[in-house]
N, C-alpha and C positions, 0 to 999 in steps of 0.2 A: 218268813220271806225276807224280812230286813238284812240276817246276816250272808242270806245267798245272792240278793243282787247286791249288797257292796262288798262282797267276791268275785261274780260272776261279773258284773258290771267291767272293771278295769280288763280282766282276761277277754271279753269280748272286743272291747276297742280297742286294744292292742295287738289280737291277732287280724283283726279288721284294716288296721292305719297299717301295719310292716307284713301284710300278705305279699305284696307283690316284691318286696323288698327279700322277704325269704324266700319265694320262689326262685328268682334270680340266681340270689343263692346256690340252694339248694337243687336247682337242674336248670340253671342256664340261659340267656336270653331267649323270647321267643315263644316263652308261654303263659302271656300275659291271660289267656282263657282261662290256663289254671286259679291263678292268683283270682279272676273275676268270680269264678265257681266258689273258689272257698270263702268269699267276702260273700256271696248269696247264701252259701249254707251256714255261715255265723251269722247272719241277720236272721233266718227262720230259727236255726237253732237257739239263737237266746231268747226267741220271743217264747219259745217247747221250752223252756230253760225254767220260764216264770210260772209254769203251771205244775211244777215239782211238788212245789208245799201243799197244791190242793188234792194231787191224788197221793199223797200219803196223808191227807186228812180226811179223804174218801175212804181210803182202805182202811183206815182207822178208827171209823166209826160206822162201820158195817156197809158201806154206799161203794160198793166196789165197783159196780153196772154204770158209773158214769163214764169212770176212766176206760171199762172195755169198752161201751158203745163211741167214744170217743177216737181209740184206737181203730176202731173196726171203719170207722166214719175215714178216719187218717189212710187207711191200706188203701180203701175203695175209689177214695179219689187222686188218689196218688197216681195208682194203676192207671186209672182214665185221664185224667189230666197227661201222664206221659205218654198216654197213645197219642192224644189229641194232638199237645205240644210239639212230640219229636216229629210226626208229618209234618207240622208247619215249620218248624226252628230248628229242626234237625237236631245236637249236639245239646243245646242249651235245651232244647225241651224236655228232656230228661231232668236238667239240672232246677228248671222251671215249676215244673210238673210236684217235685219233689219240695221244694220252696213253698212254694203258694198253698199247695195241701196243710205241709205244716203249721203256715201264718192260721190261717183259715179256722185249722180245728182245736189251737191252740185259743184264738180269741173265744171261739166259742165255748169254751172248757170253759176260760176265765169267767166269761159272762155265768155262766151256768151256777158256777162253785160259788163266786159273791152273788148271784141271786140268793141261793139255798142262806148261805150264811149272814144273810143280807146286811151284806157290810157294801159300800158303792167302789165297785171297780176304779174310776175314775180317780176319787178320793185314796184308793190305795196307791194307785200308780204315782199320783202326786205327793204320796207321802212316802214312798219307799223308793220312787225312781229317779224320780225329777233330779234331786241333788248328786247321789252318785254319779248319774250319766253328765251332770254338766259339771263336777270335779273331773271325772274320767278326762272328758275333752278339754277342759283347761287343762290340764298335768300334762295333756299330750303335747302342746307346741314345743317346749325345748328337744324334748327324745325325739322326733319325727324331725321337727329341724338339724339335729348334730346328725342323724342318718340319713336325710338327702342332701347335705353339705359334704359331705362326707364322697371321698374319691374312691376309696377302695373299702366298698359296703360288705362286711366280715357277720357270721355266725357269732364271733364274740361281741362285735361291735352290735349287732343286734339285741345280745342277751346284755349287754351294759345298760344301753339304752332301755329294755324292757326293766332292769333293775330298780334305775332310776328313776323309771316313769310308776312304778309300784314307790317307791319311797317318797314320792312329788303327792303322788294320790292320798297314799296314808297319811301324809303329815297336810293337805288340804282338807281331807275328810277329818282327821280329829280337831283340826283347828273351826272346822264350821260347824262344831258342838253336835253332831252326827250322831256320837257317841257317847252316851249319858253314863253316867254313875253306874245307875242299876245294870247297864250291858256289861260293864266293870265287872260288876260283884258277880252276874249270872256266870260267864265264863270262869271267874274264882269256883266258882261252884262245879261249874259242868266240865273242868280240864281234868280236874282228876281223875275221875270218873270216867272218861275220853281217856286217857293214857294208862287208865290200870293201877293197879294195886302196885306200890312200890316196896323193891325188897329194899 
Protein backbone atom coordinates (compact mmCIF):
# COMPACT_ATOMS: atom_id res chain seq x y z
CA UNK A 1 0.00 0.00 0.00
CA UNK A 2 2.96 2.41 0.74
CA UNK A 3 4.43 2.46 -2.73
CA UNK A 4 0.73 2.95 -4.41
CA UNK A 5 -0.35 5.85 -2.44
CA UNK A 6 2.96 7.85 -2.65
CA UNK A 7 2.26 7.16 -6.61
CA UNK A 8 -1.21 7.50 -6.56
CA UNK A 9 -1.26 10.34 -3.97
CA UNK A 10 0.59 13.21 -6.22
CA UNK A 11 -1.40 11.93 -9.61
CA UNK A 12 -4.56 12.42 -7.74
CA UNK A 13 -4.02 16.12 -6.59
CA UNK A 14 -2.69 17.08 -9.53
CA UNK A 15 -5.41 16.01 -11.87
CA UNK A 16 -7.79 17.39 -9.10
CA UNK A 17 -5.91 21.27 -8.69
CA UNK A 18 -5.44 21.61 -13.03
CA UNK A 19 -9.04 19.91 -13.75
CA UNK A 20 -10.71 22.85 -14.69
CA UNK A 21 -7.45 24.47 -16.02
CA UNK A 22 -7.25 21.46 -18.71
CA UNK A 23 -10.71 21.48 -19.57
CA UNK A 24 -10.56 24.95 -20.70
CA UNK A 25 -8.00 23.76 -22.58
CA UNK A 26 -8.86 21.13 -23.88
CA UNK A 27 -12.70 22.15 -25.15
CA UNK A 28 -13.10 25.50 -24.23
CA UNK A 29 -14.74 27.94 -21.89
CA UNK A 30 -18.00 26.93 -20.43
CA UNK A 31 -17.77 23.82 -19.09
CA UNK A 32 -16.93 24.30 -15.99
CA UNK A 33 -19.65 20.98 -14.97
CA UNK A 34 -17.13 19.06 -16.91
CA UNK A 35 -13.96 19.98 -14.89
CA UNK A 36 -16.60 19.61 -11.45
CA UNK A 37 -17.51 15.90 -12.62
CA UNK A 38 -14.03 14.93 -13.03
CA UNK A 39 -12.81 16.52 -9.49
CA UNK A 40 -15.77 14.20 -8.04
CA UNK A 41 -14.73 11.11 -9.79
CA UNK A 42 -10.90 11.59 -8.65
CA UNK A 43 -12.04 11.93 -5.22
CA UNK A 44 -14.22 8.44 -5.26
CA UNK A 45 -11.86 7.14 -7.46
CA UNK A 46 -8.60 7.40 -5.18
CA UNK A 47 -10.61 6.67 -2.22
CA UNK A 48 -11.41 2.71 -4.92
CA UNK A 49 -7.71 3.40 -5.51
CA UNK A 50 -6.75 2.49 -1.63
CA UNK A 51 -8.53 -0.86 -1.53
CA UNK A 52 -6.21 -2.36 -4.43
CA UNK A 53 -3.72 -3.94 -2.03
CA UNK A 54 -6.61 -5.50 -0.24
CA UNK A 55 -8.28 -7.47 -3.00
CA UNK A 56 -5.24 -8.71 -4.34
CA UNK A 57 -4.54 -9.92 -0.83
CA UNK A 58 -8.02 -11.45 -0.83
CA UNK A 59 -7.45 -13.19 -4.21
CA UNK A 60 -4.34 -14.26 -2.96
CA UNK A 61 -5.12 -15.92 -0.19
CA UNK A 62 -8.18 -17.73 -1.31
CA UNK A 63 -10.94 -14.97 0.18
CA UNK A 64 -12.14 -13.94 -3.32
CA UNK A 65 -16.18 -13.51 -2.05
CA UNK A 66 -15.27 -10.28 -0.27
CA UNK A 67 -14.09 -8.41 -3.35
CA UNK A 68 -17.17 -9.99 -5.45
CA UNK A 69 -19.73 -9.33 -2.64
CA UNK A 70 -18.23 -5.88 -2.58
CA UNK A 71 -18.56 -5.37 -6.27
CA UNK A 72 -22.02 -6.69 -6.28
CA UNK A 73 -22.73 -4.34 -3.25
CA UNK A 74 -20.95 -1.28 -5.60
CA UNK A 75 -23.47 -2.17 -9.01
CA UNK A 76 -26.64 -2.34 -6.82
CA UNK A 77 -26.24 0.87 -5.37
CA UNK A 78 -24.99 2.74 -7.96
CA UNK A 79 -27.98 1.64 -10.17
CA UNK A 80 -30.36 3.04 -7.30
CA UNK A 81 -28.49 5.82 -6.07
CA UNK A 82 -28.73 7.15 -9.87
CA UNK A 83 -32.26 6.50 -10.26
CA UNK A 84 -32.91 8.23 -7.16
CA UNK A 85 -30.17 11.16 -7.69
CA UNK A 86 -30.97 11.83 -11.44
CA UNK A 87 -34.92 12.49 -10.48
CA UNK A 88 -33.80 14.95 -8.07
CA UNK A 89 -30.32 16.58 -9.46
CA UNK A 90 -30.86 15.56 -12.88
CA UNK A 91 -27.16 15.61 -14.64
CA UNK A 92 -25.14 15.39 -11.53
CA UNK A 93 -27.12 12.56 -10.19
CA UNK A 94 -25.83 10.34 -12.31
CA UNK A 95 -22.37 11.74 -11.52
CA UNK A 96 -23.42 11.61 -7.69
CA UNK A 97 -24.99 8.30 -7.60
CA UNK A 98 -21.69 7.00 -9.06
CA UNK A 99 -19.41 8.88 -6.39
CA UNK A 100 -21.16 8.08 -3.29
CA UNK A 101 -21.60 4.22 -4.17
CA UNK A 102 -17.92 4.12 -4.77
CA UNK A 103 -17.00 6.18 -1.30
CA UNK A 104 -19.31 3.98 0.57
CA UNK A 105 -18.27 0.39 -0.62
CA UNK A 106 -14.80 1.30 -0.67
CA UNK A 107 -14.67 2.28 3.08
CA UNK A 108 -16.47 -0.68 3.82
CA UNK A 109 -14.09 -2.99 2.02
CA UNK A 110 -11.46 -1.16 3.99
CA UNK A 111 -12.96 -1.58 7.23
CA UNK A 112 -13.65 -5.26 6.42
CA UNK A 113 -9.89 -6.34 5.07
CA UNK A 114 -8.14 -4.55 8.36
CA UNK A 115 -10.80 -6.22 10.52
CA UNK A 116 -9.82 -9.83 8.98
CA UNK A 117 -6.13 -8.81 9.18
CA UNK A 118 -6.53 -6.91 12.22
CA UNK A 119 -4.25 -4.38 11.68
CA UNK A 120 -6.37 -0.68 12.71
CA UNK A 121 -7.54 1.08 9.52
CA UNK A 122 -7.02 4.33 11.17
CA UNK A 123 -3.40 3.70 12.14
CA UNK A 124 -2.83 2.65 8.53
CA UNK A 125 -4.20 5.65 7.09
CA UNK A 126 -2.02 7.62 9.30
CA UNK A 127 0.84 5.85 8.50
CA UNK A 128 0.73 5.51 4.81
CA UNK A 129 -1.34 8.74 3.99
CA UNK A 130 -1.22 11.36 6.15
CA UNK A 131 2.36 12.51 4.88
CA UNK A 132 2.02 12.01 1.15
CA UNK A 133 -1.18 13.76 0.94
CA UNK A 134 0.26 16.74 2.98
CA UNK A 135 3.73 16.70 0.75
CA UNK A 136 1.29 16.44 -2.33
CA UNK A 137 -0.46 19.78 -1.17
CA UNK A 138 2.58 21.56 -0.14
CA UNK A 139 4.48 20.88 -3.66
CA UNK A 140 1.24 22.18 -5.14
CA UNK A 141 1.38 25.99 -4.32
CA UNK A 142 4.24 27.21 -6.74
CA UNK A 143 2.74 24.79 -9.99
CA UNK A 144 -0.90 25.89 -9.47
CA UNK A 145 0.44 29.52 -8.63
CA UNK A 146 2.66 29.87 -12.17
CA UNK A 147 -0.63 28.30 -13.84
CA UNK A 148 -3.15 30.80 -12.62
CA UNK A 149 -0.58 33.73 -13.09
CA UNK A 150 -0.19 32.62 -16.07
CA UNK A 151 -2.19 34.70 -19.15
CA UNK A 152 -2.07 32.35 -21.83
CA UNK A 153 -2.70 28.71 -19.88
CA UNK A 154 -1.05 26.07 -22.61
CA UNK A 155 -1.14 22.02 -22.52
CA UNK A 156 2.65 22.47 -22.35
CA UNK A 157 2.54 24.93 -19.60
CA UNK A 158 0.30 22.46 -17.90
CA UNK A 159 2.62 19.46 -18.36
CA UNK A 160 5.67 21.79 -17.00
CA UNK A 161 3.89 22.62 -14.16
CA UNK A 162 2.75 19.04 -13.62
CA UNK A 163 6.69 18.09 -14.20
CA UNK A 164 7.72 20.26 -11.52
CA UNK A 165 5.19 19.63 -9.18
CA UNK A 166 6.34 15.59 -9.43
CA UNK A 167 10.00 16.88 -8.84
CA UNK A 168 8.94 19.42 -5.65
CA UNK A 169 7.01 16.04 -4.36
CA UNK A 170 9.84 13.68 -4.91
CA UNK A 171 12.56 15.64 -3.45
CA UNK A 172 9.96 16.73 -0.20
CA UNK A 173 9.05 13.18 0.13
CA UNK A 174 12.81 11.80 0.22
CA UNK A 175 13.90 14.68 2.26
CA UNK A 176 10.99 13.77 4.96
CA UNK A 177 12.91 10.30 5.30
CA UNK A 178 9.70 8.68 3.69
CA UNK A 179 11.77 6.50 2.23
CA UNK A 180 14.20 4.24 4.22
CA UNK A 181 17.16 2.13 3.20
CA UNK A 182 15.34 -1.07 2.99
CA UNK A 183 12.78 0.58 0.29
CA UNK A 184 16.23 1.17 -1.35
CA UNK A 185 17.47 -2.13 -1.38
CA UNK A 186 13.79 -3.87 -1.97
CA UNK A 187 13.49 -2.00 -5.36
CA UNK A 188 17.47 -2.96 -6.04
CA UNK A 189 15.76 -6.31 -5.78
CA UNK A 190 12.53 -6.18 -7.37
CA UNK A 191 13.67 -3.86 -10.69
CA UNK A 192 15.20 -6.35 -12.32
CA UNK A 193 12.98 -8.69 -12.13
CA UNK A 194 10.28 -6.01 -13.23
CA UNK A 195 12.30 -5.25 -16.40
CA UNK A 196 13.40 -8.85 -17.40
CA UNK A 197 16.21 -10.68 -18.20
CA UNK A 198 18.81 -8.56 -19.87
CA UNK A 199 20.53 -9.41 -23.16
Amino acid sequence: MKYLILAGTPVFIMGFAFAHSFIQIWLGAGYDRTAFTLQLLLVAGFINFLTGPGFYIFNGTGKPQYGMYISVLSTIMKLTLSIILIIKFGYYGTVLGTCISFIICSVIFLVIFHKIIEISLVQTLKKFLFLPFSVGLVSLFIPIFVVNQSQNCSLILIGLAGAGYICIYGLLIWKSGCIHSSDIELWRKLLPALLGPQK
